[in-house]
C-alpha positions as CSV (number, residue, x, y, z in Angstrom):
1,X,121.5,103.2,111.1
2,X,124.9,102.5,110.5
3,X,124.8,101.9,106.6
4,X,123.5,105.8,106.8
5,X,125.9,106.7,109.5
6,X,128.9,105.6,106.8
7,X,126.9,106.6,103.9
8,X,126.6,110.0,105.4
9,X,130.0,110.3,106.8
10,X,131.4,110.2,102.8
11,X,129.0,113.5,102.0
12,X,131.7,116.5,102.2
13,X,131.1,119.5,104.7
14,X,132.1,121.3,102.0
15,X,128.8,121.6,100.6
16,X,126.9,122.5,103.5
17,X,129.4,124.9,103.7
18,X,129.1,126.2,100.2
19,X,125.5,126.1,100.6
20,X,125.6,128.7,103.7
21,X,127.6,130.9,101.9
22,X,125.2,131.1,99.2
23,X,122.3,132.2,101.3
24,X,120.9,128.6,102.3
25,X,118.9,128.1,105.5
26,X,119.7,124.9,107.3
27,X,116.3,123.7,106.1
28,X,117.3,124.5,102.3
29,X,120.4,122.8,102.9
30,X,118.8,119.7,104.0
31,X,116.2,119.2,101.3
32,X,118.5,121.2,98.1
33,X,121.7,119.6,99.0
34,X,121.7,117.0,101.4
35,X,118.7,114.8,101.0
36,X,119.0,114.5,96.9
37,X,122.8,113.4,97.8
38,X,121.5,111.1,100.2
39,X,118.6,109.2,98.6
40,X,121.1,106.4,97.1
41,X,121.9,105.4,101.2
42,X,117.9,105.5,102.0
43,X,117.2,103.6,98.9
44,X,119.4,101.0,100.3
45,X,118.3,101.2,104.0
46,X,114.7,101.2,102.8
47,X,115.1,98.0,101.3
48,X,117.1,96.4,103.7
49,X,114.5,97.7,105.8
50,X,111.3,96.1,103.8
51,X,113.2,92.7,102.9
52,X,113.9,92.4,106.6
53,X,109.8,93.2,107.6
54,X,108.7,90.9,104.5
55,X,110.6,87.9,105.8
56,X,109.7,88.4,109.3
57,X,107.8,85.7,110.5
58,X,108.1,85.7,114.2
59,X,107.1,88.9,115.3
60,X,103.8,88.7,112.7
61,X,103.4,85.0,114.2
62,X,103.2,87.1,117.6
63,X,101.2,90.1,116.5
64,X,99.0,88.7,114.4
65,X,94.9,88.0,115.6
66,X,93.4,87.9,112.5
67,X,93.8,86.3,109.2
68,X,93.3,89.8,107.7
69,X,96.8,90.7,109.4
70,X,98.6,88.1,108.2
71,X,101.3,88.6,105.7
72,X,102.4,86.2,103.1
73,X,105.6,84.5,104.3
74,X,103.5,84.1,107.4
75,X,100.5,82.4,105.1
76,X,103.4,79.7,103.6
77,X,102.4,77.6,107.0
78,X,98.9,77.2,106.4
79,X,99.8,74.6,103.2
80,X,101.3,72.5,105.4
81,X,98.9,69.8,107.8
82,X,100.0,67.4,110.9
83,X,100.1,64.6,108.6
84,X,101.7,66.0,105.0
85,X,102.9,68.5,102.8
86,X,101.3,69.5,99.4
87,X,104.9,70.7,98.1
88,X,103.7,72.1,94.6
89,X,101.3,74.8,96.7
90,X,103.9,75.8,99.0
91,X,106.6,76.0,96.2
92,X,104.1,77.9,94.0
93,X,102.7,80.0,96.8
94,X,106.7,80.6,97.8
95,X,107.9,81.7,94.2
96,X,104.6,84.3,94.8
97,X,105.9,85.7,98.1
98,X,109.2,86.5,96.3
99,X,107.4,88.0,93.3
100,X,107.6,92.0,95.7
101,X,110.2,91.5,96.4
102,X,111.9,90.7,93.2
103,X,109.9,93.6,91.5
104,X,111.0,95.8,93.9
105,X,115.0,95.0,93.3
106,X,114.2,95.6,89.7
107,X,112.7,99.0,89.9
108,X,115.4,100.6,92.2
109,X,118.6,98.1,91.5
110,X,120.6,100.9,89.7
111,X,120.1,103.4,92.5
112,X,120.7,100.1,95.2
113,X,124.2,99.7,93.7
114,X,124.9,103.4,93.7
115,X,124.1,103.9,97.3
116,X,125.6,100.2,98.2
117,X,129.1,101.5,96.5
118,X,128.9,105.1,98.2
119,X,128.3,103.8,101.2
120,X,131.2,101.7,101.5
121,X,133.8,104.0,100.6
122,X,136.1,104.6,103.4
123,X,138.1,107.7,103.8
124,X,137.5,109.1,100.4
């Protein structure tokens, strides 16, 4: 919330403004002005957002009844025994965990950096 409450703070009243006087309901201003200028900040928050659910391990280790709810960070555990580690299946099954994640980074980095660099102007 507050890497939208800065990112928002930067978009000018200006053009709500300019949208009322052109004949915008609130509801046009929020999906015509607003939300396009916005997507750069929720691109960022959204992947903040699924990094942080990805990598979370306690509350799945909590929630979690069923194999079939398991994720994959939570899976890393189960190549590891009382007695030893197999290190080559939990390095290889921990380079495929980060594949996502890494794909993900590479489909929305250019819009990530916009809304990173927006969002951390202050008083512009």
């Amino acid at each position: 919330m507050w890497l939208l409450k800065g990112y928002f703070d930067n978009i000018p009243d200006s053009l709500a403004d300019a949208g009322k006087m052109d004949g915008c309901s609130q509801i046009d201003i929020l999906w015509r002005i607003m939300l396009p200028l916005s997507l750069p900040g929720m691109t960022v928050a959204g992947f903040y957002t699924f990094v942080l659910s990805w990598n979370d391990y306690l509350a799945v280790s909590v929630l979690s009844q069923t194999a079939s709810t398991r994720t994959l960070p939570f899976g890393l555990q189960l190549f590891q025994s009382q007695n030893q580690v197999n290190w080559g299946l939990v390095l290889t099954a921990a380079f495929l965990t980060m594949i996502p994640v890494i794909v993900l980074f590479a489909l929305i980095q250019n819009r990530l950096v916009e809304g990173l660099a927006d969002g951390g102007m202050k008083g512009m």
